[in-house]
Structure formats: C-alpha cells, structure tokens
C-alpha positions as CSV (number, residue, x, y, z in Angstrom):
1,X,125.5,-259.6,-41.7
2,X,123.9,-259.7,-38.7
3,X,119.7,-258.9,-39.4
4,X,119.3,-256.8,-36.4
5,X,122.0,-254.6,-37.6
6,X,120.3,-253.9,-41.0
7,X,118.1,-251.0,-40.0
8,X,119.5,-247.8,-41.1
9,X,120.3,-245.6,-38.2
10,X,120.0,-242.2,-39.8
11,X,116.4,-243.4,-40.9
12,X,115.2,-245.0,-37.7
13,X,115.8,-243.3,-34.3
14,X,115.8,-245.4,-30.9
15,X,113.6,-244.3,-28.7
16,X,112.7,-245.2,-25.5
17,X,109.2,-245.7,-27.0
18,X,108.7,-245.3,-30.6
19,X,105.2,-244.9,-32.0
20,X,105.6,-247.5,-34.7
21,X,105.7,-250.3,-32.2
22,X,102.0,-249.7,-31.9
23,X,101.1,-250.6,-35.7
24,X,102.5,-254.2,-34.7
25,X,100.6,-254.6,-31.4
26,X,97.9,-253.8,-34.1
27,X,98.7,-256.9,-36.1
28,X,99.5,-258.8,-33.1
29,X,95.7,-257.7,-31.8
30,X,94.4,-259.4,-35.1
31,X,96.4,-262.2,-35.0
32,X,95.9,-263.2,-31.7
33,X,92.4,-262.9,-32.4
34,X,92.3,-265.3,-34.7
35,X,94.1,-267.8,-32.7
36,X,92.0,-267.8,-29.7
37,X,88.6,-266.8,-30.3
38,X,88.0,-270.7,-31.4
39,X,88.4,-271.6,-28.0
40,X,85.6,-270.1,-26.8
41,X,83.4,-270.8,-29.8
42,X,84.4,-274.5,-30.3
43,X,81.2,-275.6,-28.8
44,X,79.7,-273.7,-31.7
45,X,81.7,-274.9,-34.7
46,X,81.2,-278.6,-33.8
47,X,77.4,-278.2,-33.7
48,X,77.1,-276.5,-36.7
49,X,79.4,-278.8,-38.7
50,X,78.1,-281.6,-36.9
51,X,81.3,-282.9,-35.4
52,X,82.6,-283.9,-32.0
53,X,83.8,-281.8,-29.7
54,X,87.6,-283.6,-30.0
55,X,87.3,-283.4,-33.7
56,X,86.6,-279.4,-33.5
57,X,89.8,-279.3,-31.2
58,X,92.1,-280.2,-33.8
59,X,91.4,-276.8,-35.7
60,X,93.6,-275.5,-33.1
61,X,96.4,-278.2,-33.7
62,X,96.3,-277.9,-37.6
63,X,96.7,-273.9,-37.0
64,X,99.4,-274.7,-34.7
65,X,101.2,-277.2,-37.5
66,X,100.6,-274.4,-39.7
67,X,102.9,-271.8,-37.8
68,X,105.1,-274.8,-37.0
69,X,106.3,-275.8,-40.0
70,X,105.2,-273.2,-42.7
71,X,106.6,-270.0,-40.4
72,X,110.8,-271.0,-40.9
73,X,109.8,-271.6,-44.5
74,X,108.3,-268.8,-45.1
75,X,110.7,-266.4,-43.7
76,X,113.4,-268.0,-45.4
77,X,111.6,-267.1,-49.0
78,X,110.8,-264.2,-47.8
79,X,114.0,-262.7,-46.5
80,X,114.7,-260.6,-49.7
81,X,111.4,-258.6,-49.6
82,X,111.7,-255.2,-47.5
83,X,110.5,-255.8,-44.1
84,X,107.4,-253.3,-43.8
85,X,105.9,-254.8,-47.3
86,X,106.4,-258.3,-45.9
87,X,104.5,-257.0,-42.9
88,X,101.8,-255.8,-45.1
89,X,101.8,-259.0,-47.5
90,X,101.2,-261.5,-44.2
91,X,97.6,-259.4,-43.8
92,X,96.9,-259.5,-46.7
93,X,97.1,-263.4,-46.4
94,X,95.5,-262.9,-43.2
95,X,92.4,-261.3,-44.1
96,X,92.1,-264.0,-47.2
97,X,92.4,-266.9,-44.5
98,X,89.9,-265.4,-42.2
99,X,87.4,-264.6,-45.1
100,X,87.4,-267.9,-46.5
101,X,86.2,-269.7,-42.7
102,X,83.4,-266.4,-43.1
103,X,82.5,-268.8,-46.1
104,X,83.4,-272.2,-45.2
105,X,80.2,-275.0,-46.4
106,X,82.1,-277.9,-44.3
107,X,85.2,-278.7,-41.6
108,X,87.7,-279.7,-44.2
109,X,87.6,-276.2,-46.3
110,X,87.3,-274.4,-42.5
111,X,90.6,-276.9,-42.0
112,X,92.1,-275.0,-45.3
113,X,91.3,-271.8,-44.1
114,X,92.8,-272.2,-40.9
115,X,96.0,-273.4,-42.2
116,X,96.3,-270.2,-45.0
117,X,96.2,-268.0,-41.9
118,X,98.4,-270.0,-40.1
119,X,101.0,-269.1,-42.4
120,X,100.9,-265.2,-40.9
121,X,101.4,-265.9,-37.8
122,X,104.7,-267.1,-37.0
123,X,106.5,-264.7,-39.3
124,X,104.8,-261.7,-38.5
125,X,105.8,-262.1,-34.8
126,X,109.1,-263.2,-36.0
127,X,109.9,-260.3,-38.6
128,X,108.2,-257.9,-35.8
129,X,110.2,-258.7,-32.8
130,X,113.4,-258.1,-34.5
131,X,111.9,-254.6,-35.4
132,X,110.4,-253.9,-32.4
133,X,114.2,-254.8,-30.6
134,X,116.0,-252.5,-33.0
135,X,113.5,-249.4,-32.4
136,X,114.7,-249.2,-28.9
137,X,117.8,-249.1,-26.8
138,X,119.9,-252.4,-26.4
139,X,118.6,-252.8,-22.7
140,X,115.2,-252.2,-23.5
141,X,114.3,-254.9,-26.0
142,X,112.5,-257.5,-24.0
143,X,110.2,-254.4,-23.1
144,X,109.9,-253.0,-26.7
145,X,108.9,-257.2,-27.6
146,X,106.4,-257.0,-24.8
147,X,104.4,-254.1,-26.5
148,X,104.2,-255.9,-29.6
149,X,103.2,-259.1,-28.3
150,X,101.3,-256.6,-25.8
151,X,98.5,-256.7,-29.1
152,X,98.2,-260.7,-28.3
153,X,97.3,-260.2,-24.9
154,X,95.3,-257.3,-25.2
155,X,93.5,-259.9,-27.6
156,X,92.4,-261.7,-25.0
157,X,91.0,-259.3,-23.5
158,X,88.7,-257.7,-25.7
159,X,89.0,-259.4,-29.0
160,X,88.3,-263.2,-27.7
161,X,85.3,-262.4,-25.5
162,X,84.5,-260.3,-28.0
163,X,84.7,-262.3,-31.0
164,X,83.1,-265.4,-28.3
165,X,79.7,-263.0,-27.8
166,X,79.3,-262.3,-31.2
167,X,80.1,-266.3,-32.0
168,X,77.3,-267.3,-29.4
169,X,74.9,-264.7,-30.5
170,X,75.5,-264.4,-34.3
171,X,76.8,-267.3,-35.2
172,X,80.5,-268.3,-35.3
173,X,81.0,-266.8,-39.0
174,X,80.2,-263.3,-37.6
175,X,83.3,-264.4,-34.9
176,X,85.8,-264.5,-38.6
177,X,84.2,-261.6,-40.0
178,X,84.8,-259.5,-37.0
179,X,88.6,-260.5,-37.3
180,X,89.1,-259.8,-41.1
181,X,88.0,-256.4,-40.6
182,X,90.6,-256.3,-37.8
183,X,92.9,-257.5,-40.2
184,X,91.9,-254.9,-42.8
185,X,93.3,-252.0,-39.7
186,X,96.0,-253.7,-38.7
187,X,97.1,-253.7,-42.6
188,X,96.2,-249.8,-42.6
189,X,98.0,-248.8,-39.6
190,X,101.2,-251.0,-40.8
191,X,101.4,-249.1,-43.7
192,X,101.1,-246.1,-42.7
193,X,103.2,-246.1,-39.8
194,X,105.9,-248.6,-40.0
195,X,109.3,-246.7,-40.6
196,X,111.2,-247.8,-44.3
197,X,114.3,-249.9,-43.3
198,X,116.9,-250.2,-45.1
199,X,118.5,-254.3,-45.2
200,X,121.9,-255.6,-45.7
201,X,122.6,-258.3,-48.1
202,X,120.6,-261.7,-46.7
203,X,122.5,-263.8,-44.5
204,X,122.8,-267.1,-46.8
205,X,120.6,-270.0,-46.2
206,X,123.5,-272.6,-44.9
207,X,124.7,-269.4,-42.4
208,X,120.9,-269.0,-41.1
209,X,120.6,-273.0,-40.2
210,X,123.9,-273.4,-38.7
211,X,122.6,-270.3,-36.6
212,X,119.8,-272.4,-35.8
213,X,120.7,-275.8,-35.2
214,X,123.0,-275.3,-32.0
215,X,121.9,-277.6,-29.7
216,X,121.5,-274.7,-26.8
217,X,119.1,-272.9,-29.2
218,X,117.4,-276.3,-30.0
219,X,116.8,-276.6,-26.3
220,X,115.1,-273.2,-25.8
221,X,112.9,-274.0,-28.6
222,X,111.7,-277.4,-26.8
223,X,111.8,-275.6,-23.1
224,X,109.3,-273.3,-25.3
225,X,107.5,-275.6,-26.7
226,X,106.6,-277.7,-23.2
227,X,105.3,-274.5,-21.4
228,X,103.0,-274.0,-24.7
229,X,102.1,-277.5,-24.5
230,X,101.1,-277.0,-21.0
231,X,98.7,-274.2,-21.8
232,X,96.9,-275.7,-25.0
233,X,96.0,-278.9,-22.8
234,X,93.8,-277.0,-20.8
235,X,93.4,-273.9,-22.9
236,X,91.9,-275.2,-25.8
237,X,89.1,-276.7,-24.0
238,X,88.7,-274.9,-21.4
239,X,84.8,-273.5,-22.3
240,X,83.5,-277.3,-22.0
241,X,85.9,-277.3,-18.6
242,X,84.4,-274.3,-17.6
243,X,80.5,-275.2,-18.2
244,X,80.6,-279.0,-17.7
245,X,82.6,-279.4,-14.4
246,X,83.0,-275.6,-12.7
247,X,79.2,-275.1,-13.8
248,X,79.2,-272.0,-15.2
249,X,76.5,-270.9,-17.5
250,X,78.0,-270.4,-21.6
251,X,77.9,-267.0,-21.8
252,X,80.1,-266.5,-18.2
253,X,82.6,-268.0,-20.0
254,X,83.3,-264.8,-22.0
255,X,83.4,-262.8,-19.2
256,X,86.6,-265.5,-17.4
257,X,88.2,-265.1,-21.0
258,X,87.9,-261.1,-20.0
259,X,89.4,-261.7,-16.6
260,X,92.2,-264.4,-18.6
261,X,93.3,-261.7,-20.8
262,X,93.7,-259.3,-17.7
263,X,96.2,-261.9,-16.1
264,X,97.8,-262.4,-20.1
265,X,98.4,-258.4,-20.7
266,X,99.7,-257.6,-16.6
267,X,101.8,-260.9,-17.0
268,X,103.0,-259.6,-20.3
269,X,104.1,-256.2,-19.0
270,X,105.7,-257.6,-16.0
271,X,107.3,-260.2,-17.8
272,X,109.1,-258.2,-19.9
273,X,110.8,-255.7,-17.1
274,X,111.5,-258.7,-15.2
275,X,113.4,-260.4,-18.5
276,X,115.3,-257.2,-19.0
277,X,116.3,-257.1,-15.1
278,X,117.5,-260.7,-14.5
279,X,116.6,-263.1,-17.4
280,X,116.7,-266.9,-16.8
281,X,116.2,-266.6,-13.3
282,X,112.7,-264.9,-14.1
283,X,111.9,-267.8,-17.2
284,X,112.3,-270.6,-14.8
285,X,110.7,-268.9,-11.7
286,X,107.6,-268.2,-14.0
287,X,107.8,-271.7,-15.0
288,X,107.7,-273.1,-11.5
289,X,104.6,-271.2,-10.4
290,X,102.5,-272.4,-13.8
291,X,103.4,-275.8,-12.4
292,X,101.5,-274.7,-9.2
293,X,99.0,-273.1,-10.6
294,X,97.9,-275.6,-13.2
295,X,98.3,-278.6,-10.0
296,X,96.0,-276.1,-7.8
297,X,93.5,-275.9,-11.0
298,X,93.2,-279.9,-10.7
299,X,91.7,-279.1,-7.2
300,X,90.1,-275.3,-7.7
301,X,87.9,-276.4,-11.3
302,X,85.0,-277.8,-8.8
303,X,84.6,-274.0,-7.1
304,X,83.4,-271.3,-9.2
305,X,85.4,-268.5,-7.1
306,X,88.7,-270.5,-6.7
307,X,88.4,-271.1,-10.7
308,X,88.4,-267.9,-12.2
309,X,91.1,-266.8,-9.5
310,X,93.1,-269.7,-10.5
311,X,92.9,-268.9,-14.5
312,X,93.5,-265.2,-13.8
313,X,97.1,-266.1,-11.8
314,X,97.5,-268.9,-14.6
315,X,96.8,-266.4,-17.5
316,X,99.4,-263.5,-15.9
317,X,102.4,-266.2,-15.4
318,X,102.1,-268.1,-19.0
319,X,102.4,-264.8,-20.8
320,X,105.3,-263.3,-18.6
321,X,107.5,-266.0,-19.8
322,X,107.2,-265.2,-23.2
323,X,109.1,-261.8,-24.0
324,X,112.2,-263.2,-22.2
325,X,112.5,-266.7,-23.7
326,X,111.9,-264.8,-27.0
327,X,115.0,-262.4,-26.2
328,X,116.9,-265.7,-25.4
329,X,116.4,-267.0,-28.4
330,X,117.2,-264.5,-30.4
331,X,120.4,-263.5,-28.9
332,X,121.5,-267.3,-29.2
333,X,121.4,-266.9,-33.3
334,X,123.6,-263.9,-34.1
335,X,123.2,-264.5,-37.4
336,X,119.6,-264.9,-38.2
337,X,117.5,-263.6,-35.2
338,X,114.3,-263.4,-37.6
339,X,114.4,-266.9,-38.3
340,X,115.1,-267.9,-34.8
341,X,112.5,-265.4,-33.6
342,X,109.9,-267.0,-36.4
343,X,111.3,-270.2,-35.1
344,X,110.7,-269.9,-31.4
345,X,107.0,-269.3,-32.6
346,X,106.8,-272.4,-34.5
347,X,108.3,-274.2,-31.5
348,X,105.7,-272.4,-29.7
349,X,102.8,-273.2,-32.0
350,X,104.1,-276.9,-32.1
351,X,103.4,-277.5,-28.0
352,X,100.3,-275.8,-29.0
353,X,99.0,-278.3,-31.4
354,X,100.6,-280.8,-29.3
355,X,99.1,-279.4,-26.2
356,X,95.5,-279.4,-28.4
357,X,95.6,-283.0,-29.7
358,X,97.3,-284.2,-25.7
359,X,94.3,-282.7,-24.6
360,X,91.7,-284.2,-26.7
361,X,93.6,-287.4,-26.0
362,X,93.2,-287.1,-21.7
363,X,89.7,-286.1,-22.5
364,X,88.9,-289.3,-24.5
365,X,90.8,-291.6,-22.6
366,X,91.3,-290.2,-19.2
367,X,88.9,-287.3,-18.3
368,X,88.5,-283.6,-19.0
369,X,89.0,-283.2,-15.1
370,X,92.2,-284.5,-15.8
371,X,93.3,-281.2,-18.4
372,X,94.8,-279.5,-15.5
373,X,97.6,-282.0,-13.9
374,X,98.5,-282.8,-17.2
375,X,99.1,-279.5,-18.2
376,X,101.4,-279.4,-15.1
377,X,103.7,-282.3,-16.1
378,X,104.4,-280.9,-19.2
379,X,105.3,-277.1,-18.2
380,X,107.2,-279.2,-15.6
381,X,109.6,-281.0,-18.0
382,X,110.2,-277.8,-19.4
383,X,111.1,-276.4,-16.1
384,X,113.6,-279.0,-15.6
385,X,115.2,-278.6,-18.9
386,X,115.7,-275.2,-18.3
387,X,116.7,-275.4,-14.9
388,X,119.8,-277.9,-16.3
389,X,120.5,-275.5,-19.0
390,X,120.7,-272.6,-16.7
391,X,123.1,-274.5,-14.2
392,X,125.4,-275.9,-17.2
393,X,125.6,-272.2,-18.3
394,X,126.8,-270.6,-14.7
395,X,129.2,-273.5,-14.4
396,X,130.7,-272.7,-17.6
397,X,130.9,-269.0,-17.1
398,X,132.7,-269.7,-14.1
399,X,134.9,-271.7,-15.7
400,X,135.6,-269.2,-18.5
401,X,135.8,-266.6,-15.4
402,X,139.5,-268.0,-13.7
C-alpha cells in the first residue's frame, strides 16, 4: 500500500501548519550542518592533516557517495521500523559520525567518519519528506517539504558560518563538536515531538524498484543530479575561490556564507509556493537562471561587490529548485515515495560528489577561475533534459486529451 497513505488519520491531523514539521527542520539544521561547514573550513583540514587542497575536497565527494549509495539501502532495511524511531536511530548515528572526526588522528579515519554520517543523511530527508507531505493538505506539500528542508538552508545561514568561525578560531574539531551537540537537540526535539504513526504492511522489495526504475523517474533523478553537480563544482571550493582570486580576507568568507544562506532559505520559501502554483514550469525556469548566474560568476569573481551579489542570487535559485523536483519525484513512484524521496537525495548527493571531484579536476588541470562556467554547463544539461521531458509530457497529455 501506498507509504504516504500509512499514517493514521484519527492520530495525525492535517494542518495547514503542524508543529511537528519543526522537529525535522531541527534535524535538517544538523544535518545540513554537517554537510557544508567543510566547505568553509577545508583550507583548515588540509593543513592540519597535511594534505592538498584537492585531496581535502574529496571529503565532500566520499560524503556524497555515502548518501548515494548507502541512503536506498538503508531505507529499504529499514522500512519495517516505525518511522519516528527510525528518525531517532539516524541521530543517533549522526552524532557517533560527527564525534568520531571530534577525534580523528589522520584523513583516512576523518574519511570513515565522514562516510558513518553519510548514512543519515539521505534517509532522514527521505523518511521526513513523506511525513512532512502527509501532515498537511494535498496542495500544500511542496510547502510543508520546504519547511523541513527550510532546517538545511537555515544551515547555511547560521550553522556554516558558524561552525566556519569556530573552525578558523578553535580549530576544525571544535567545527564537529559544535554539530554533535546539534545532533544531540535535534534527537531531543524528534522525540518529543514527532507524532506516532501508525504503517501499513511494507510495500515488497520487487514492488519498491519497479516503482523506481521507470525511466521518467530515472530522468528526474539525473535532471537532479546535474543541477547538484553544478553547485558542488564551485561550492565546494569556493573559500579558496573567494580568497585567492575575489581577494577577500579568510574570515570575510563567513560572513558571504551568511549572505549565501540568506539567498538558500528566501530561495527555499519561494521555491516551494512557486512548485505548488505551477510545477515544471518553475523547475526549469530556476534552472535557466542558475545557468546565468553561474556564466555571470565567470566574469563577476574578479569584483568583490559583483561577487557576493552574484553568490547571493546563485544561493536563492539553487535551493528553490529543490522542494519541487522533490514533489516530482515522489509523485512519479506511487508505490514507494520514501524510497524515491531517499533516492532523489542520493541522486542529489551523487552530482555532489561528482560536482566535488569535477571541480578538483578543472582546478588541477584547467583553473579555479574556471569553477564557475563549468558549473554552468552542467546545470545546463540538466536544463535541457528537463526541458525535453516537460515537452514529451504536454504532447502526450494532449494526446490523451482528444
């Protein structure tokens, strides 16, 4: 039966805003966190462990492996535990991930660490959209998905410049402490304010696949996957960007994450009213002007003012993409939304390790100036994919229409 069917109504009330979203923006907070603050501390890491710059970098691709492959796995084992002590099981794995890197004597047992909190990630914002979807009214869900992922973006806000101050100042261990104890409320707030939910029998494992192997489905995943790709190419290295060729002093750079996580949470917001309004038309316009924005960064990185205006627009149209190709996604796989929701994250998380190592790549062989148009090309593809998808689509409902 279908999973977003399997809360009980008489237990669960939907609301135009229910209270319990906010204990997954909580975990979302944490877990973006986690994910990000490296890029502004990667400088740090590679001196301390005495590697290069490049080598640092692939933290963020392993992490994204990590979510790529481990996310659909897990949720698949882990369909037949209740959904709010799931919840509460992925921080618990969380804050064990994050303490180990507290402790980590070299890069390879960092590496391990890394990967162990990988495994959260993509099945806490799978399990979590479904929930936050079936909290709320049928045309509210790319809104309710928006507050939840809302805890990512707020992320970057205040927990990666924060988490990059304390790095620079305290040492990049303090940066992982600070985001286990996040964790540890995250894990409180879950449990304490998460409804119970009743589930159905599991959907079985041959049903769940077949849901997720259509090739339309597979298509959104990669469309997903390109604009993520996009974003890690210059994201993950964009400090040295910043202080190398814009000229900005280290510590500035916390203050343009700041202004970057303002653009993420408005982008965020808008993007999910815009989804529930008029869906593909807003995934590919969004997709258009991060092509624009990212070929206008190829030109803007050499002026201080024209950069941080530039990452601001960037930051508010790669997050407003999100809740609506997450609600696409879903609503393509009936029959197993979680895993399709986990999976658009691992499709997500794979253009972001692929987006990390691309980047490394231009940097060694090309030049870091070079991030930017690169970045372009790739959310381009994806533009064009979904731009053929979309037409196929209205032809056929046209079709289907006489």
């Amino acid at each position: 039966m279908n999973l977003t069917r399997s809360m009980n109504r008489k237990q669960v009330r939907k609301e135009p805003f229910p209270v319990s979203i906010l204990s997954l923006t909580a975990g979302a907070f944490a877990i973006g966190m986690t994910e990000f603050v490296i890029m502004g501390i990667l400088p740090n890491v590679a001196d301390d462990l005495h590697v290069s710059i490049s080598t640092a970098g692939q933290l963020i691709t392993m992490y994204a492996l990590g979510v790529a492959v481990g996310a659909p796995i897990l949720t698949i084992l882990t369909q037949r535990i209740p959904q709010k002590k799931l919840l509460y099981l992925l921080m618990v794995l969380f804050i064990l991930g994050n303490g180990i890197s507290v402790f980590a004597p070299n890069y390879a047992v960092l590496m391990v660490a890394r990967m162990i909190t990988a495994l959260t990630h993509g099945t806490f914002f799978g399990v979590g959209a479904v929930i936050a979807s079936n909290l709320v009214p049928p045309n509210k869900r790319a809104g309710a998905v928006s507050i939840m992922m809302a805890g990512l973006t707020i992320a970057n806000i205040i927990g990666v410049p924060l988490g990059t101050f304390i790095g620079q100042n305290m040492g990049w261990r303090a940066s992982f402490a600070a985001i286990a104890i996040m964790g540890v409320v995250a894990l409180i707030g879950i449990i304490a304010f998460i409804p119970h939910m009743k589930q159905d029998k599991p959907v079985s494992l041959v049903q769940q696949i077949s849901a997720l192997i259509q090739p339309k489905l597979l298509l959104y995943l990669l469309i997903g996957a390109l604009g993520n790709a996009g974003l890690f190419t210059v994201f993950t290295y964009i400090t040295p960007l910043l202080v190398k060729v814009t000229g900005f002093a280290e510590y500035s750079v916390t203050w343009i994450l700041v202004l970057f996580g303002c653009g993420v949470t408005i982008g965020n917001i808008v993007g999910g009213k815009l989804a529930d309004w008029k869906l593909m038309p807003s995934i590919l316009g969004l997709y258009f002007a991060i092509c624009v924005i990212l070929t206008l960064f190829t030109f803007t990185v050499y002026s201080q003012l024209a950069a941080v205006l530039t990452i601001f627009l960037w930051g508010t149209a790669s997050f407003a993409v999100m809740p609506g190709l997450q609600v696409r996604i879903m609503s393509l796989a009936q029959a197993a939304p979680a895993l399709a929701s986990t999976s658009s994250h691992s499709a997500g998380n794979l253009g972001n390790a692929a987006g990390a190592f691309i980047g490394g790549w231009v940097i060694t062989h090309l030049s870091i100036t070079s991030l930017p148009w690169v970045g372009a090309l790739l959310v381009g593809l994806g533009l064009i994919l979904g731009t053929a998808c979309f037409i196929v689509e209205r032809k056929h409902s046209a079709l289907q229409a006489r």
